[in-house]
C-alpha positions as CSV (number, residue, x, y, z in Angstrom):
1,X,135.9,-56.7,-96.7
2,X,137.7,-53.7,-98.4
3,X,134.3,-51.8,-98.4
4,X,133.3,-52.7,-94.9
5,X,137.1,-51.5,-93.6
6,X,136.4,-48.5,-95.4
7,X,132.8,-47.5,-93.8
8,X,134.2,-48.8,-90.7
9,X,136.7,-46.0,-90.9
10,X,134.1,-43.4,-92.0
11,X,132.4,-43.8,-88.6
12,X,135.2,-43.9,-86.4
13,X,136.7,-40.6,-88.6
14,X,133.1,-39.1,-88.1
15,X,133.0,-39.9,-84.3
16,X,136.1,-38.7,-83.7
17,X,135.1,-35.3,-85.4
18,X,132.1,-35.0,-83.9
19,X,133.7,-35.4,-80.5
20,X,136.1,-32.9,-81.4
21,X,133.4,-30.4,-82.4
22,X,130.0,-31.1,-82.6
23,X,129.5,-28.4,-85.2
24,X,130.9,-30.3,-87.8
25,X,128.2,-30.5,-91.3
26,X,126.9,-34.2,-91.1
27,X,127.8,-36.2,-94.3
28,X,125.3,-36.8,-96.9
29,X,123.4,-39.7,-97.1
30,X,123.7,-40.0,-100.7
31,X,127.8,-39.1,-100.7
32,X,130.1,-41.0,-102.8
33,X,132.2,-43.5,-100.9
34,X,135.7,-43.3,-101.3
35,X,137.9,-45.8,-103.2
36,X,140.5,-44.9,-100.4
37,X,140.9,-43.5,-97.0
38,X,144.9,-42.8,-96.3
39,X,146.6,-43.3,-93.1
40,X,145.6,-40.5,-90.5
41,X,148.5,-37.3,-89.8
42,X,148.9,-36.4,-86.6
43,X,147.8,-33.0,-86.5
44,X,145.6,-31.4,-88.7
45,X,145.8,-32.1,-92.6
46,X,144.9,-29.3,-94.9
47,X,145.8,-29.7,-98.8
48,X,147.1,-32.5,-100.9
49,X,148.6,-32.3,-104.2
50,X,149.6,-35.3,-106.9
51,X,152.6,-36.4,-108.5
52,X,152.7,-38.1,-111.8
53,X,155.7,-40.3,-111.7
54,X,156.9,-40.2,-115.1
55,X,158.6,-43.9,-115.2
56,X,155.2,-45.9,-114.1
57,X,152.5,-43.5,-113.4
58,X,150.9,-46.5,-110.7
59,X,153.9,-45.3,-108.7
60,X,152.4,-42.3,-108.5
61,X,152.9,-40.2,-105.1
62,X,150.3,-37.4,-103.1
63,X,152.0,-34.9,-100.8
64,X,149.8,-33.3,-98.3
65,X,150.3,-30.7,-95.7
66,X,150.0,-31.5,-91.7
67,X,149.2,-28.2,-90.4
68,X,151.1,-27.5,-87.2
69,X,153.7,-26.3,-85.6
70,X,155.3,-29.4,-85.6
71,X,154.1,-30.2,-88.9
72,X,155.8,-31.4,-92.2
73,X,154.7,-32.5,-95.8
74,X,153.8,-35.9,-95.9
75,X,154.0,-38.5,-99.4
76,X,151.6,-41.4,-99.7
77,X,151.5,-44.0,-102.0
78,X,148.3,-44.5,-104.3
79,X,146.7,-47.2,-101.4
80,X,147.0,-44.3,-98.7
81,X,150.2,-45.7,-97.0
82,X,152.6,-43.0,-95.6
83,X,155.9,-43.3,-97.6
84,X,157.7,-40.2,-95.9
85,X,157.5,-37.2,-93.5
86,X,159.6,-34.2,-94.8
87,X,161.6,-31.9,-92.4
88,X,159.9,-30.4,-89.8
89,X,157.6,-26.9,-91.2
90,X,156.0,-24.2,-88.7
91,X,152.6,-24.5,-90.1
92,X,152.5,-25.6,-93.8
93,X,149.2,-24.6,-95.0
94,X,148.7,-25.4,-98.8
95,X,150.8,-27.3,-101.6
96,X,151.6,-27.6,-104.5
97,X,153.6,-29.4,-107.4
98,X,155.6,-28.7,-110.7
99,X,157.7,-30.5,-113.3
100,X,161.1,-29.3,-114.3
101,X,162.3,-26.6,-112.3
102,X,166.0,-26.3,-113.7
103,X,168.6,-26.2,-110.7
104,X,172.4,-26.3,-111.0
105,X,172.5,-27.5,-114.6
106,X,169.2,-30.2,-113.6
107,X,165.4,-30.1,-114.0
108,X,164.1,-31.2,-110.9
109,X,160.0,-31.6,-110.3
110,X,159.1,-29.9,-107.2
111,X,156.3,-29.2,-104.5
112,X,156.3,-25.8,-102.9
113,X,154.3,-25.3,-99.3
114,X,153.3,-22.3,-97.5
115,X,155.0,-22.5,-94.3
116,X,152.7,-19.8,-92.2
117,X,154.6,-18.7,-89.3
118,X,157.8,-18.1,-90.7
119,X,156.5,-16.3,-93.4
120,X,157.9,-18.3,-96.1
121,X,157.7,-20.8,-98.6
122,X,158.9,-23.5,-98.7
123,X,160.5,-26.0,-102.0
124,X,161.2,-29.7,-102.1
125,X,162.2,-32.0,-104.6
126,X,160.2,-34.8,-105.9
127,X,159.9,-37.5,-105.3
128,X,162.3,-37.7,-102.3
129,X,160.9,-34.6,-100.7
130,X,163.9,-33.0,-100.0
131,X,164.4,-29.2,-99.1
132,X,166.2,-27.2,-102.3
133,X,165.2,-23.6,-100.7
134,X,168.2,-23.2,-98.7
135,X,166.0,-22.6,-95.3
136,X,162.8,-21.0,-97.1
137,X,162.4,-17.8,-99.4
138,X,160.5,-14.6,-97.7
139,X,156.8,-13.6,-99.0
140,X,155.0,-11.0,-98.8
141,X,158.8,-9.0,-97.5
142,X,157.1,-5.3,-96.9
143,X,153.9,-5.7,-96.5
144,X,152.5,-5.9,-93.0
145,X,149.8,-8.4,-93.6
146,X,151.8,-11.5,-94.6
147,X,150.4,-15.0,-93.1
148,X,151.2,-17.1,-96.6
149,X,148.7,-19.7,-96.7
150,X,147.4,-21.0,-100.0
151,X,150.2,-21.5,-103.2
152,X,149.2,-22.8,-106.3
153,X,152.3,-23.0,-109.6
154,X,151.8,-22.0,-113.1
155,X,153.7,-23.5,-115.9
156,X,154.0,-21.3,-118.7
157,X,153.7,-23.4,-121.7
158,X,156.2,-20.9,-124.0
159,X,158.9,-22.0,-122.0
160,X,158.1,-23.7,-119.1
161,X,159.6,-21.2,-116.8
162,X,157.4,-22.0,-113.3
163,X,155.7,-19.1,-111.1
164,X,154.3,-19.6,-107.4
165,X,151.0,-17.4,-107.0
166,X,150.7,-16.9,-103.0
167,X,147.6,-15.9,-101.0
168,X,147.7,-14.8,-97.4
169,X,145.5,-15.0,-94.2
170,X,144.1,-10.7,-95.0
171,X,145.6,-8.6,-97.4
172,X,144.6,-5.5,-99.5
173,X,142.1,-5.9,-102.5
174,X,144.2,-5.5,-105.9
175,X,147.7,-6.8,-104.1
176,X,146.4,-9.9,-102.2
177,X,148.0,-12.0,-104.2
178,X,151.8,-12.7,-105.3
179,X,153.5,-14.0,-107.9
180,X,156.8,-15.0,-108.1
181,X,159.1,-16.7,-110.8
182,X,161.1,-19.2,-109.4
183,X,164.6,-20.5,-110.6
184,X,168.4,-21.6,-109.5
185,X,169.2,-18.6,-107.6
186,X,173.2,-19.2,-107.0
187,X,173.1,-22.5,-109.0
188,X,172.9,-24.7,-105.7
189,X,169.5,-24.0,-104.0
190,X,165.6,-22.5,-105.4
191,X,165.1,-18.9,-105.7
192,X,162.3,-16.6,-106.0
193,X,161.5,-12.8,-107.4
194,X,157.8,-11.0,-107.4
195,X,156.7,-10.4,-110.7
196,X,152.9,-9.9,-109.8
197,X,150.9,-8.4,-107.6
198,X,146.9,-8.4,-108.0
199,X,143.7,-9.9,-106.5
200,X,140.2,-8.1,-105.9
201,X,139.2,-9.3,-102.1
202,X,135.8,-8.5,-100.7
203,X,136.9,-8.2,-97.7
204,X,134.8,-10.5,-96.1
205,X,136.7,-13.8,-94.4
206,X,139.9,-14.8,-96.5
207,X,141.6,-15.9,-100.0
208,X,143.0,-19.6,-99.5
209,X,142.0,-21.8,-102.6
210,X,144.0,-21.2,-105.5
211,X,144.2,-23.4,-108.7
212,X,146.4,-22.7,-112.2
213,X,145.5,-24.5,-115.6
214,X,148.5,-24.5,-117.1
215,X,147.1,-25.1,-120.7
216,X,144.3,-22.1,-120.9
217,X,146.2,-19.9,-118.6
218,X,144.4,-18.9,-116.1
219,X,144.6,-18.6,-112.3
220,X,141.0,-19.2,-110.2
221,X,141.3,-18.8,-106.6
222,X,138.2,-18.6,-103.4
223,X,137.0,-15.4,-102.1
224,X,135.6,-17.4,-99.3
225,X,131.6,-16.8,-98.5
226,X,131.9,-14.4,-101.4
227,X,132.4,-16.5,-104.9
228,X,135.6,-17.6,-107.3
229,X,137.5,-15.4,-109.1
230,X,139.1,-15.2,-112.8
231,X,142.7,-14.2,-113.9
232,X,144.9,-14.8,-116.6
233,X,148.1,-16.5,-115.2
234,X,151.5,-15.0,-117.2
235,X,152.7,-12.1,-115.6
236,X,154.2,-11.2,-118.8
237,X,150.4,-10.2,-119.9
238,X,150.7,-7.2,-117.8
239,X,146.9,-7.5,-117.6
240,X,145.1,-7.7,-114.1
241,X,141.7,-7.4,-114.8
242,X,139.7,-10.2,-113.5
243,X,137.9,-12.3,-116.0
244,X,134.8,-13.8,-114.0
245,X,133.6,-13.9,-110.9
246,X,130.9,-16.9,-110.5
247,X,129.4,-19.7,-108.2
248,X,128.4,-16.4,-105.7
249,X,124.6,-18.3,-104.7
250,X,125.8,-21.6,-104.8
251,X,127.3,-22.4,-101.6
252,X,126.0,-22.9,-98.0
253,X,129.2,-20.5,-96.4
254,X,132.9,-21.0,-97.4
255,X,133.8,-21.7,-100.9
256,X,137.2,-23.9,-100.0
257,X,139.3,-26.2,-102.5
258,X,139.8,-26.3,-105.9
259,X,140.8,-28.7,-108.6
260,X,140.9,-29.0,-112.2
261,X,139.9,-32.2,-113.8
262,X,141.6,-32.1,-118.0
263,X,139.4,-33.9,-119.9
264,X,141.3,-32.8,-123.2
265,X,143.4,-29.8,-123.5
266,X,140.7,-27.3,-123.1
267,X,137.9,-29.0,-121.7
268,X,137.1,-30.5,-118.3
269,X,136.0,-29.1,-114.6
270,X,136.2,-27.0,-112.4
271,X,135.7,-28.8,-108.6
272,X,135.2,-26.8,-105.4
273,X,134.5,-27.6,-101.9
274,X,131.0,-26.8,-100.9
275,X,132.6,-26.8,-97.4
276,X,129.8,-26.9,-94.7
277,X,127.5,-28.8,-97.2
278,X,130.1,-32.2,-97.8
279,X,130.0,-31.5,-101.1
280,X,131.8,-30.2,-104.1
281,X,130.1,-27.5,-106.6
282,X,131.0,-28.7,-110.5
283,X,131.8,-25.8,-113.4
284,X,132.5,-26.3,-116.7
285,X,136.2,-25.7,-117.6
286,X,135.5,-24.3,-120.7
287,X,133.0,-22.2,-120.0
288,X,129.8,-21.9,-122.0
289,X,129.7,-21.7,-125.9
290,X,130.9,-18.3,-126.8
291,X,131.9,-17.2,-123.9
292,X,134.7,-18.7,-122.3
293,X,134.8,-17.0,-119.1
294,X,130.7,-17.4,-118.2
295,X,130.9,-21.0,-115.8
296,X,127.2,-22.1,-114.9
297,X,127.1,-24.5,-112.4
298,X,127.1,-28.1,-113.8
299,X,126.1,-30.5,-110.7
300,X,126.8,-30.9,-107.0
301,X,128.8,-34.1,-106.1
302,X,128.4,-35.1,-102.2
303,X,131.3,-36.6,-101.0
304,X,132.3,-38.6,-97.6
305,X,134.9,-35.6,-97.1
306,X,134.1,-34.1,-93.1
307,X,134.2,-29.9,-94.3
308,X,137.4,-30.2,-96.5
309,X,139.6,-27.8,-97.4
310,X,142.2,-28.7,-100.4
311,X,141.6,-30.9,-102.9
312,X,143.3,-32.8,-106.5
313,X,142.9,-34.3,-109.1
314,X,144.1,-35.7,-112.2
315,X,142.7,-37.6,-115.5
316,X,146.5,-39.8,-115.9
317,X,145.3,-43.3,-116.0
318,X,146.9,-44.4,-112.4
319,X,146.1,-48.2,-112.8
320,X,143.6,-50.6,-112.2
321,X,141.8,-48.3,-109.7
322,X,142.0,-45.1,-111.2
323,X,142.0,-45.4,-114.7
324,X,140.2,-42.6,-115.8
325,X,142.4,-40.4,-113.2
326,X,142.3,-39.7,-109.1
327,X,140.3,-37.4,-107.5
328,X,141.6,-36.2,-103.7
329,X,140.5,-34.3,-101.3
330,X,141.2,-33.0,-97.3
331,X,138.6,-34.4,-94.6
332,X,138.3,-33.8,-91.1
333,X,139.9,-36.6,-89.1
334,X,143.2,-36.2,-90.1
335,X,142.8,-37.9,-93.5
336,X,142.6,-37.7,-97.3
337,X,140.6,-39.4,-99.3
338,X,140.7,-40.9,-102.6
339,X,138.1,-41.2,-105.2
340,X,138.3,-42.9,-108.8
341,X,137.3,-40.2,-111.1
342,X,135.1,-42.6,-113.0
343,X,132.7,-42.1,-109.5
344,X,132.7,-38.2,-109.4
345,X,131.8,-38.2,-113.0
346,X,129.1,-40.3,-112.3
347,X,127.7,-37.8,-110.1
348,X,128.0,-35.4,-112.8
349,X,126.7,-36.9,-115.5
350,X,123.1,-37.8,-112.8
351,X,123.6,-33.7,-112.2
352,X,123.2,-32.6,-115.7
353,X,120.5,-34.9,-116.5
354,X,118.3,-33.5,-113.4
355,X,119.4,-29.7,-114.3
């Protein structure tokens, strides 16, 4: 019955997209099913991001953005139920989520949004997705080109202090991205400084899709239609030369969502949306042998995802369902879907055998 209401859902999400815009890349017939399809946002969902909850990791939350003007963060539960809309955001275009940030004396785990048309970002505490930012902190304050749309926060493992790298709509190449440390600010509410600026850009559409992995150090985000780009993450480096530059023939148009699947501490994969093919291109983390920074294509995973934008994951045993971690992404139709890792490794696995 569960797999019938699921397909069921997958049709009516299909023909209400395909209403919508009969452009829309058809599904593959081979895509991976997902384990869960979450109650559809009102307006136009964009990028999730998961929270481990620390106490019973089956307790687990995702916050994902609702892109409009009326729009707002919104938590779900691990069986797609909405737990909570956050105050209303102008826009909030990409999200994501860190453990720890100290404020007023207390280390409180967070989820910071781009919240486009005021030109800020935006901080909430986890899980009861509460604002901490005192109204929002400024980006991009100068510059002409602002538009902040994708976020993505680095942990540095030394000592845990927690930096928000921000991409915007156009920018110039070498400053399109941000990077800001956040902390306490006056004690009471979230603050924010710019430590960083780099980012080559060709130039050619936009820079949305950025990912961190805390534990190698290194920031990767989408130079859409172009390829993915390489950086180390610590500011404190002082080095912003970029480290790879890879998947440029593999995708059909826009290279879109990233996420980083932690198999150990070093190894894993890299997942981005194939965006017009349904599909996500697979890297290894690690690199090849030798050369850390060389990442051949592994497999392509179709999923049921309708052109999706963000995406997470994680390898925390969730429970029953996801024991071997949760795999997220964005899908047209106002959704997210869910995916036990255990069937996107699958697809991996069949990938490297026919490569």
């Amino acid at each position: 019955m569960k797999n019938k209401s699921i397909l069921a859902f997958l049709f009516l999400s299909l023909s209400f997209t395909a209403c919508k815009d009969d452009k829309l890349a058809p599904i593959q017939p081979n895509a991976v099913k997902p384990t869960t399809v979450t109650e559809a946002l009102p307006h136009d969902t964009d990028d999730p991001s998961i929270w481990i909850n620390p106490a019973d990791a089956s307790k687990s939350i995702i916050v994902g953005t609702d892109k409009d003007t009326d729009g707002g963060l919104y938590a779900f539960d691990l069986n797609g139920k909405i737990l909570k809309k956050s105050i209303v955001l102008q826009r909030p275009n990409n999200v994501d989520i860190a453990y720890g940030l100290i404020i007023d004396g207390k280390k409180i785990d967070i989820a910071v949004t781009t919240e486009r048309e005021t030109n800020k970002i935006r901080i909430f505490s986890l899980p009861d997705l509460e604002p901490i930012d005192n109204g929002g902190i400024p980006v991009f304050e100068g510059d002409a080109e602002r538009d902040p749309m994708g976020v993505s926060l680095y942990t540095r493992p030394g000592d845990q202090k927690i930096f928000a790298i921000v991409g915007r709509k156009t920018g110039p190449t070498g400053s399109y991205l941000w990077q800001y440390e956040l902390s306490s600010g006056n004690g009471k509410f979230a603050a924010a400084k710019v430590v960083r600026k780099f980012g080559t850009y060709s130039g050619k559409k936009e820079i949305e899709a950025i990912a961190v992995d805390n534990e190698l150090g290194f920031v990767y985000y989408c130079d859409e239609q172009v390829g993915i780009r390489k950086y180390k993450a610590d500011p404190a480096l002082n080095d912003n030369k970029e480290l790879a530059f890879f998947g440029q023939k593999d995708f059909k148009s826009d290279h879109e969502g990233i996420a980083i699947y932690k198999k150990t501490d070093s190894t894993g994969y890299i997942l981005v949306s194939n965006q017009q093919a349904n599909s996500f291109m697979v890297y290894p983390r690690e690199g090849v042998k030798g050369n850390p920074n060389k990442h051949n294509l592994l497999a392509e995973v179709p999923t049921s995802t309708i052109e999706c934008d963000g995406a997470d994951v994680t390898s925390v045993n969730l429970g029953p369902k996801y024991k071997n971690g949760l795999f997220i992404a964005m899908s047209n139709g106002m959704t997210f879907h869910y995916y036990a890792w255990d069937l996107i490794q699958k697809r991996i696995d069949e990938g490297k055998e026919i490569k």
